[in-house]
KEVEXFI-673229 format. One line per 5 residues: number of its first residue (from 1); their letters; for each residue x, y, z of C-alpha. Coordinates in Angstrom, 3 decimals, decimal comma, padded with zeros to 6 digits. Layout:
// residues N
NUM> A> X/Y/Z; ...
This chain:
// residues 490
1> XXXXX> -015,985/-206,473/184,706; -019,283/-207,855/185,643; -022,272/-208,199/183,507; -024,417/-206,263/185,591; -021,887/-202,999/186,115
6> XXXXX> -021,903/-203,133/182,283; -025,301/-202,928/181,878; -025,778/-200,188/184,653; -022,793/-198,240/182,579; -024,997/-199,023/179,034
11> XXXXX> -028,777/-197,876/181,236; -026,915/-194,363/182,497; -025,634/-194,075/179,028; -029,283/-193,967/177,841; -030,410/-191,636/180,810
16> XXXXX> -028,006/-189,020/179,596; -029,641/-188,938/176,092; -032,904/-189,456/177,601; -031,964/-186,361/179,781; -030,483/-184,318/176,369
21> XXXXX> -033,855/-185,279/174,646; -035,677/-183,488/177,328; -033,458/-180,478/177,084; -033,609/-180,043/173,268; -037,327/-180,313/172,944
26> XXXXX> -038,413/-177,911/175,763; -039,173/-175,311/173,237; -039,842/-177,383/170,320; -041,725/-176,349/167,495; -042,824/-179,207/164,673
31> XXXXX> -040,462/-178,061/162,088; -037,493/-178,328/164,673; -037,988/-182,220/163,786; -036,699/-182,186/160,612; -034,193/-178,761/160,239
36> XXXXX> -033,842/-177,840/163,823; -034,965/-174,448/163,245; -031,598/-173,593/161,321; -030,494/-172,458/164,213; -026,866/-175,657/165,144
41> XXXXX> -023,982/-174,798/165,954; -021,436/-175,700/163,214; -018,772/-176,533/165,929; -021,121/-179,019/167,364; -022,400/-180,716/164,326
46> XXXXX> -019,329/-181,187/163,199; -018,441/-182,917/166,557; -021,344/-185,052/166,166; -020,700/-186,445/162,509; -017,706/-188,175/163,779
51> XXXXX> -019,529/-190,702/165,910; -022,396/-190,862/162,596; -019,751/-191,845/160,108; -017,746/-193,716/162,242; -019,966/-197,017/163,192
56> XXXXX> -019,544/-199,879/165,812; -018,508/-202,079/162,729; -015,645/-199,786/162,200; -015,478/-199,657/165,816; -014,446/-203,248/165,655
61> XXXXX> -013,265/-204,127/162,811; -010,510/-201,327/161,596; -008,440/-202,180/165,141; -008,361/-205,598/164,575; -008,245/-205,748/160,312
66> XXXXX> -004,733/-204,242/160,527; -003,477/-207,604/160,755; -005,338/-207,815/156,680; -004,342/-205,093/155,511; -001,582/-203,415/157,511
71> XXXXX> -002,328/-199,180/157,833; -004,359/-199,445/154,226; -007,528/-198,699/155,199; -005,649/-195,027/155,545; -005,568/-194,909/151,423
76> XXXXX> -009,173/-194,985/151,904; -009,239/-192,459/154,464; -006,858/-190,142/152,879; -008,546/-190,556/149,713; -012,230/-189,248/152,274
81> XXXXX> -010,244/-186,073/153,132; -010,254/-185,148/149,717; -014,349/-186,011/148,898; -015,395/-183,784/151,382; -013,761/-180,765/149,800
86> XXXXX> -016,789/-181,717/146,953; -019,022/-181,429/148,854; -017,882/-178,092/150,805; -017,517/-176,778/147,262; -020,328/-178,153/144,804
91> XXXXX> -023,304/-179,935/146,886; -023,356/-177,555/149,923; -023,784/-174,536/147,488; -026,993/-176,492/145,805; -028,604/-177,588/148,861
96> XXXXX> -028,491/-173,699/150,143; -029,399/-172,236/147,249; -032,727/-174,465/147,007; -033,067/-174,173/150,545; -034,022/-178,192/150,729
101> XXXXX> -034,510/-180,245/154,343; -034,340/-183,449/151,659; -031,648/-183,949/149,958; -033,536/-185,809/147,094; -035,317/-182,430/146,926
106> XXXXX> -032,842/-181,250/144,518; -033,382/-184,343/142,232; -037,285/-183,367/141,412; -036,067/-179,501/141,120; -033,606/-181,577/138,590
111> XXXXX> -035,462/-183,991/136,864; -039,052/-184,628/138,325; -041,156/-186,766/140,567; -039,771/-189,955/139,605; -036,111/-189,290/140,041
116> XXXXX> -036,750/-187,831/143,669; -038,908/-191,016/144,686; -036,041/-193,134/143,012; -032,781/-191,173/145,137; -035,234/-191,642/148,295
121> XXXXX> -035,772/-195,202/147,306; -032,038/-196,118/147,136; -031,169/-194,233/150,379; -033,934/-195,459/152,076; -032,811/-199,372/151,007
126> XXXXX> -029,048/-198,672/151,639; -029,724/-196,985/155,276; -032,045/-199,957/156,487; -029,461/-203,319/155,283; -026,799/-200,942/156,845
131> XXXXX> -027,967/-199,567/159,908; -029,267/-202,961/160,553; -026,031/-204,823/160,130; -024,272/-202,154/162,316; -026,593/-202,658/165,068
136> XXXXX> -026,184/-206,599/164,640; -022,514/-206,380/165,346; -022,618/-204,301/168,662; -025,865/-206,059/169,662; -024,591/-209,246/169,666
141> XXXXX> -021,301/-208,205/171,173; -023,856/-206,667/173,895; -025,755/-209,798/174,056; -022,824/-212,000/174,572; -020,998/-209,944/177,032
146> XXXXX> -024,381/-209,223/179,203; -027,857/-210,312/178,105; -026,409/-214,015/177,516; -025,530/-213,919/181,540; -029,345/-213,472/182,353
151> XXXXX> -030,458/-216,017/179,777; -032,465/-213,106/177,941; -032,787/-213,386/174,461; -031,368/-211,532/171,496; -035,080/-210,425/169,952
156> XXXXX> -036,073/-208,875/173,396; -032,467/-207,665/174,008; -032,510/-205,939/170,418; -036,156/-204,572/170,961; -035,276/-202,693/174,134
161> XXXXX> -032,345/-200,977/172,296; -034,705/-200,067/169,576; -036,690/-199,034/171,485; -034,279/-196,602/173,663; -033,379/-195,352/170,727
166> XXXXX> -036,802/-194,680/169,202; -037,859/-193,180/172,916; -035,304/-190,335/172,887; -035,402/-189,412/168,698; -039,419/-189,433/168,226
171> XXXXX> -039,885/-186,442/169,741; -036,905/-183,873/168,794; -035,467/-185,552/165,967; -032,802/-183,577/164,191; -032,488/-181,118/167,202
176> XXXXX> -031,691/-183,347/169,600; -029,551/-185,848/167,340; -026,979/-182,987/166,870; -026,617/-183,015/170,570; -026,501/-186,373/171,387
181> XXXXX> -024,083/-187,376/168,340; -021,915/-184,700/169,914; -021,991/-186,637/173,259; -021,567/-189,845/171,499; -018,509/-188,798/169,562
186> XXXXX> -016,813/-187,780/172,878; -017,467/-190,977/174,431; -016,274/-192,572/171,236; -012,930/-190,969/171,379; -012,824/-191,861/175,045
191> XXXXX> -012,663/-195,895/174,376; -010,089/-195,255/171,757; -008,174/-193,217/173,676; -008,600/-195,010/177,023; -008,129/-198,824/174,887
196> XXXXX> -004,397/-197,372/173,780; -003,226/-195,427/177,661; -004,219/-199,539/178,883; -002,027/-201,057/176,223; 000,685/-198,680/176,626
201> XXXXX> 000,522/-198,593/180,145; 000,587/-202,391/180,407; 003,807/-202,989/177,784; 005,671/-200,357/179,729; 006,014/-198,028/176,488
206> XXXXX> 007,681/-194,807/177,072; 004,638/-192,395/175,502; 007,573/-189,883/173,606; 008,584/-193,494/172,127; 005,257/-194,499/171,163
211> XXXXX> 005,433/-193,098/167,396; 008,303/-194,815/166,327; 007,291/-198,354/167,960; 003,972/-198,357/166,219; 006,446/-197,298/162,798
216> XXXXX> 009,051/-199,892/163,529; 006,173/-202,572/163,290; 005,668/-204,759/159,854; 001,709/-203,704/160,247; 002,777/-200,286/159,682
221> XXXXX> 003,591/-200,666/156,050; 001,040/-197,746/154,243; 000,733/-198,066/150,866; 000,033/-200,989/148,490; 001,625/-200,799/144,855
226> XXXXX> 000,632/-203,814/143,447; -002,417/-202,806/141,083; -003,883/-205,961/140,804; -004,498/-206,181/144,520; -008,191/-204,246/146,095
231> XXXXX> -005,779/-202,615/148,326; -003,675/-200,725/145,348; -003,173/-197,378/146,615; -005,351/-195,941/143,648; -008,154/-198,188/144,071
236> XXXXX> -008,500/-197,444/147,849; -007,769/-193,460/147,227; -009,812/-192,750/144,714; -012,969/-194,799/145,576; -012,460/-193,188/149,097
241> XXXXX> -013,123/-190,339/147,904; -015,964/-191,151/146,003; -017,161/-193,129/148,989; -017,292/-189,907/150,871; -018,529/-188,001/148,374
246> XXXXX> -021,502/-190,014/148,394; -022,055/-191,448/151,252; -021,932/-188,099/152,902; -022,842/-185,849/150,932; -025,419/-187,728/149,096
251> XXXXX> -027,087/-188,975/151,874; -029,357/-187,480/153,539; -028,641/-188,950/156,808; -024,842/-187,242/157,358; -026,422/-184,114/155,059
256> XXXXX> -029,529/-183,124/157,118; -027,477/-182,195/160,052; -025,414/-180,005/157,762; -028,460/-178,460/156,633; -029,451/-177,455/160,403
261> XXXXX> -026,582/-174,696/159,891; -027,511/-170,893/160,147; -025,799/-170,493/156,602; -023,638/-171,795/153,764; -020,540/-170,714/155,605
266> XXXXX> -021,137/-172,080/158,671; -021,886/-175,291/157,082; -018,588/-175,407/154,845; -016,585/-174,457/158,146; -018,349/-177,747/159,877
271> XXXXX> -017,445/-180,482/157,017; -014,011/-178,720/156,913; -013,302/-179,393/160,663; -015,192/-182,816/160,486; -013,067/-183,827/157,479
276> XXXXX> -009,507/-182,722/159,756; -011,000/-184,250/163,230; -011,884/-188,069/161,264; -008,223/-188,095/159,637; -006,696/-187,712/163,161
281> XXXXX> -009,237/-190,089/164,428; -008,990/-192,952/162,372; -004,853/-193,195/162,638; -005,796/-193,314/166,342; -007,862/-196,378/165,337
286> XXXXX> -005,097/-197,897/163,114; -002,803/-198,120/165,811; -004,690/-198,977/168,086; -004,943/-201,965/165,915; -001,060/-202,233/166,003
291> XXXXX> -001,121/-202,270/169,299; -003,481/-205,101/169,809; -001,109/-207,014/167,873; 001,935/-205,966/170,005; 000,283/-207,392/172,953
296> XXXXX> -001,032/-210,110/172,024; 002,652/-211,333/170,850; 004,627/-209,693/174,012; 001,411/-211,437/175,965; 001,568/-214,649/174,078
301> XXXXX> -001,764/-214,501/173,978; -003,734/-216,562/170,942; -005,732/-214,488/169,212; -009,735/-215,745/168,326; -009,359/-217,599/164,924
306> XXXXX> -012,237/-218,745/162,371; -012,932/-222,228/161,551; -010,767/-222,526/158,515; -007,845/-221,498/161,185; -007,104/-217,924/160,058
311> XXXXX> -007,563/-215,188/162,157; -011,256/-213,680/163,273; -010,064/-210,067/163,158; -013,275/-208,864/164,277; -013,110/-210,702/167,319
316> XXXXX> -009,414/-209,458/168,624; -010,543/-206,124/170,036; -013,639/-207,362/172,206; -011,499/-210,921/173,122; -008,894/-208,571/174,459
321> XXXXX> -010,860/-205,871/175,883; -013,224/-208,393/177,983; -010,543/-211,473/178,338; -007,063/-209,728/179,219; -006,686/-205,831/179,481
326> XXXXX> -008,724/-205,317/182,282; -011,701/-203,619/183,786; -011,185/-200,074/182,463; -010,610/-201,353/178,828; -013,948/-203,581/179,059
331> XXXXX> -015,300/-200,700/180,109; -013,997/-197,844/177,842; -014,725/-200,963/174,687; -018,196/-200,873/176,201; -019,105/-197,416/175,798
336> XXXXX> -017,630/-196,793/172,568; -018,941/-199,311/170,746; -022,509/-198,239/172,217; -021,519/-194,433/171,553; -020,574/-195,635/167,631
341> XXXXX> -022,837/-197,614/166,760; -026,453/-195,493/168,471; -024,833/-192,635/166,996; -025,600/-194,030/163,748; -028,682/-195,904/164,375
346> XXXXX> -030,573/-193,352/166,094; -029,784/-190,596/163,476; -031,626/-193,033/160,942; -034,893/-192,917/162,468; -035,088/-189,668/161,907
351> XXXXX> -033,694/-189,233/158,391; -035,432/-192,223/156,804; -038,602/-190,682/158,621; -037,433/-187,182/156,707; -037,164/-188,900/153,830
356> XXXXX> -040,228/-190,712/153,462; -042,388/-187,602/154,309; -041,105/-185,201/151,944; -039,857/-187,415/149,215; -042,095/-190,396/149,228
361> XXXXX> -045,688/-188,669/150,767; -044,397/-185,390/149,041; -045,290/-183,337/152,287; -043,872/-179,719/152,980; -041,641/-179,523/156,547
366> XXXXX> -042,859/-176,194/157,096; -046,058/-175,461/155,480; -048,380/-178,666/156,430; -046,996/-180,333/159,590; -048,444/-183,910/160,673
371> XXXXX> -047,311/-185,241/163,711; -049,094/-187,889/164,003; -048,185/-188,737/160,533; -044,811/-188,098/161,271; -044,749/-190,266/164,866
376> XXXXX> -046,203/-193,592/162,680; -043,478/-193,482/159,968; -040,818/-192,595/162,771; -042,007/-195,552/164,516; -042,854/-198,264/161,432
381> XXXXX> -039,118/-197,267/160,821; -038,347/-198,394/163,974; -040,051/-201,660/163,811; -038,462/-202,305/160,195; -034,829/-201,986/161,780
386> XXXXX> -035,449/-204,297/164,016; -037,177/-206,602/161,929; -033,792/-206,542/159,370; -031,834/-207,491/162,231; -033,464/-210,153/163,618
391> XXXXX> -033,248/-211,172/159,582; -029,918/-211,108/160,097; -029,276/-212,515/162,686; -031,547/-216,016/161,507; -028,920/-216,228/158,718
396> XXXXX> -026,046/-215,678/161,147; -022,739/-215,731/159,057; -020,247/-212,861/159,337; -020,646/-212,856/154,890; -023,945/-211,244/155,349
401> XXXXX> -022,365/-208,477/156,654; -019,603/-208,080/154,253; -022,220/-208,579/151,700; -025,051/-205,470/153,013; -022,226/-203,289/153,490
406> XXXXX> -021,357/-203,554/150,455; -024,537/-202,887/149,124; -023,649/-199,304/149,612; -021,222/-199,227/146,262; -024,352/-200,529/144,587
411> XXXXX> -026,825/-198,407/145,970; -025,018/-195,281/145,895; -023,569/-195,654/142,765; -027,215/-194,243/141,205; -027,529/-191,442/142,920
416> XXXXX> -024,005/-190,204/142,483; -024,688/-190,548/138,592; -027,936/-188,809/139,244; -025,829/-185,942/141,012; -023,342/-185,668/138,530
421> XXXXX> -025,210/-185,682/135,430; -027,300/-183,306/137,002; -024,754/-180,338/137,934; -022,338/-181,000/135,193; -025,138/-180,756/132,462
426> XXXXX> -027,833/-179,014/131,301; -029,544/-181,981/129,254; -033,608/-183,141/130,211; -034,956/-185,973/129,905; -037,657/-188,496/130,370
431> XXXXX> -038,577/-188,526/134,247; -040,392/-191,785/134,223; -037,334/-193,550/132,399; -035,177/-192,386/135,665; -035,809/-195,456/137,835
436> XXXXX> -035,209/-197,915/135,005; -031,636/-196,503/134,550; -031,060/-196,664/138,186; -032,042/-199,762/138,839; -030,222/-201,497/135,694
441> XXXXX> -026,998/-199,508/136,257; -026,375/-201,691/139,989; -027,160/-205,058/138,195; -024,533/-204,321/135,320; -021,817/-203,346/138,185
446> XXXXX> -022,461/-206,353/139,984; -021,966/-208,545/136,690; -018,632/-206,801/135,947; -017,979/-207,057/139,338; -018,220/-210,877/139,755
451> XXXXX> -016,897/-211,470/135,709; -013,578/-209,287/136,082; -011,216/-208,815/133,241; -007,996/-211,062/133,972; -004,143/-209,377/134,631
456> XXXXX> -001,567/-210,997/134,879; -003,203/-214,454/135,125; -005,238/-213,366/137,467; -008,811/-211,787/138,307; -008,875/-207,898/138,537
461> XXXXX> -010,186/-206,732/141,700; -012,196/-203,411/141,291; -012,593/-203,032/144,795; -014,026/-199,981/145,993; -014,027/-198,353/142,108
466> XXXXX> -017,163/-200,648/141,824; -019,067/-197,570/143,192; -017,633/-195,071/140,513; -018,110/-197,971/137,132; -021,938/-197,861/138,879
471> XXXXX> -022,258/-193,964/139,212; -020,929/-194,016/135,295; -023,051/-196,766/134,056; -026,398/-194,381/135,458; -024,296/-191,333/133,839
476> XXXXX> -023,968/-193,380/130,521; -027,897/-194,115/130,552; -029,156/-190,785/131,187; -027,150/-189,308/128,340; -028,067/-191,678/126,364
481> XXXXX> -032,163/-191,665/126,664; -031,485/-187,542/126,816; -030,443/-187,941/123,641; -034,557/-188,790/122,821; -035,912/-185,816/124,876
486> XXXXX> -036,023/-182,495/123,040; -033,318/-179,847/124,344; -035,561/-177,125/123,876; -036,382/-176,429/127,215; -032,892/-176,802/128,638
């Protein structure tokens, strides 16, 4: 498919949010920024979180890491399904009850000031490395596939996608993100779905006889046993569901959506459905993966490799999508990836901004309104994204990316100690002394982290239970300097 039909598909892509932005803020009050004037459907925010949690980096890279790691990443996911239900039952409640737009609200009801600036810090740190790397990915798979054909270069390519996205969020911002994450998802689905009829359809595979092919297949192989591996089924299923636990309910990105809900109920009903809706979507992206792998052997196709000769997973959906399946898959690849990865980054602008004004500034939603203000963070935001990718991109190996994303079990790892020694006790403490726990807790999980414990003769991989030893380090230190605050206000 030629450059230019691909960037005509990517420009009517933006019209259509462009066109949903106008819709959504016909009638917009200021408050409708940040909680949409409670008034979301639960059906259609659930829609929409698929396309938030599901970026263009998993877009990408769960298809083509199959060949790693076989169907594993489903321990993970499996072990997702179950850290939603923690949220449905113990976060959702809280937020209600304090009737909070911020998230972090809940840790100054908690604790004070100091602890709500520090959850706001660490979310605010996390979103920006991650959000930035995600858009890195899909940018440059944008700017080799089209803006490379034109000579234009990736800083102005990567400034006029900012700046689409900053054009149709600064404005409406929640209200018209739970619309246009809804349309995203769809067209997400649609690349995935439309990526597997082309394989199928090209390797002759009788559809009724699809299920057991993709089983037949040594990449189909689910769980891993051997504990010593980062893929041990306990490892992935347990930390998944930590992972979940705080990466959507504990952020206030995936949570302020939720909070646009009429009530409680309706809210519960929406993480239920999203929680159902991701498991079914993300075996569709497994074998998807499988099938890559089918056709590239029945094709005798060879696959993209690295330097040191092993294989550049990342790169086997887009090489095949854009090199051998055809118009329609380049296509359908195309407006996916956008569709997963804007659906991520544009929602950020607007909960960062959230963030910063209520948690940081300590400004009320509702009772004193600053548009202005709220335009110049939305927009310094905006210009801070971009400058972390271009950051990125001057550094330009595929480890930095491994290495911010997994920044999140370090950053994360605070505030779900925070959380949990929070609504599992009733102990005070210090405020000020907050940060300093937080902050320490991430450097002692990285040491253990790279000093592991041997077994069997060999290092111990923690994997993703980093993010759990972090949350229980912060647990460990607010107990511990409670110990020096006197109960007798608790």
């Amino acid at each position: 498919m030629s450059p230019i039909a691909l960037l005509a598909c990517v420009f009517i892509y933006f019209g259509v949010l462009l066109a949903i932005s106008y819709w959504t803020t016909r009638h917009l009050k200021s408050s409708s920024y940040f909680n949409a004037d409670k008034g979301s459907k639960w059906y259609v925010v659930a829609f929409g979180m698929l396309g938030d949690s599901l970026s263009g980096v998993t877009f990408i890279s769960v298809p083509g890491a199959v060949i790693l790691t076989k169907f594993g990443y489903f321990q993970i996911v499996l072990g997702y399904f179950v850290g939603y239900f923690a949220i449905v039952f113990i976060l959702l409640p809280v937020y209600y009850r304090l009737n909070l737009v911020s998230i972090y609200g809940y840790l100054r009801h908690r604790y004070g000031r100091f602890s709500q600036y520090t959850g706001s810090f660490f979310f605010i740190l996390s979103r920006i490395l991650g959000s930035a790397a995600r858009l890195f990915l899909a940018a440059s798979v944008l700017q080799l596939f089209i803006f490379d054909q034109w000579g234009i270069p990736f800083a102005l390519s990567v400034s006029i996608i900012i700046f689409l996205i900053w054009l149709y969020t600064t404005k409406g911002g929640i209200k018209t993100l739970v619309w246009t994450d809804a349309f995203q998802s769809s067209l997400l689905i649609f690349g995935v779905m439309v990526s597997i009829y082309v394989i199928v359809s090209q390797l002759k595979i009788p559809w009724l006889e699809l299920p057991s092919v993709i089983a037949r297949h040594e990449f189909s192989e689910l769980f891993c046993w051997d504990m010593n591996s980062k893929n041990y089924f306990w490892k992935q299923f347990v930390g998944g569901a930590f992972i979940a636990a705080c990466m959507t309910g504990l952020d206030q990105n995936m949570m302020q959506k939720n909070l646009t809900c009429k009530t409680l109920g309706e809210s519960q009903k929406n993480i239920f459905w999203f929680s159902t809706v991701m498991l079914v979507t993300n075996m569709f992206f497994i074998s998807l993966g499988v099938l890559l792998y089918i056709y590239t052997d029945s094709m005798g196709i060879e696959l993209p490799l690295k330097p040191d000769g092993s294989v550049d997973s990342d790169k086997v959906f887009p090489f095949l999508a854009f090199n051998h399946l055809g118009p329609l898959a380049s296509l359908s690849f195309i407006i996916g990836l956008t569709a997963a990865t804007f659906s991520s980054a544009d929602s950020v602008l607007t909960t960062l901004t959230t963030s910063f004004y209520i948690d940081i500034l300590g400004k009320d939603a509702d009772k004193d309104p600053d548009t202005k203000l709220r335009n110049l963070i939305h927009l310094s935001f905006a210009v801070l994204l971009l400058l972390a990718i271009l950051v990125i991109k001057a550094v330009n190996t595929s480890a930095v990316i491994d290495i911010v994303l997994k920044v999140a079990n370090y950053t994360y790892g605070p505030l779900l100690g925070l959380f949990i020694f929070g609504l599992m006790s009733k102990r005070r403490l210090h405020d000020a002394l907050v940060p300093l726990i937080c902050i320490t807790s991430p450097l002692l999980a990285y040491y253990l982290d790279t000093n592991p414990p041997y077994l069997d003769g060999k290092p111990f991989q923690y994997g993703n239970t980093i993010l759990i030893i972090n949350g229980l380090i912060t647990v460990t230190g607010l107990l511990f300097f409670s110990c020096f605050y006197k109960q007798k206000d608790a």
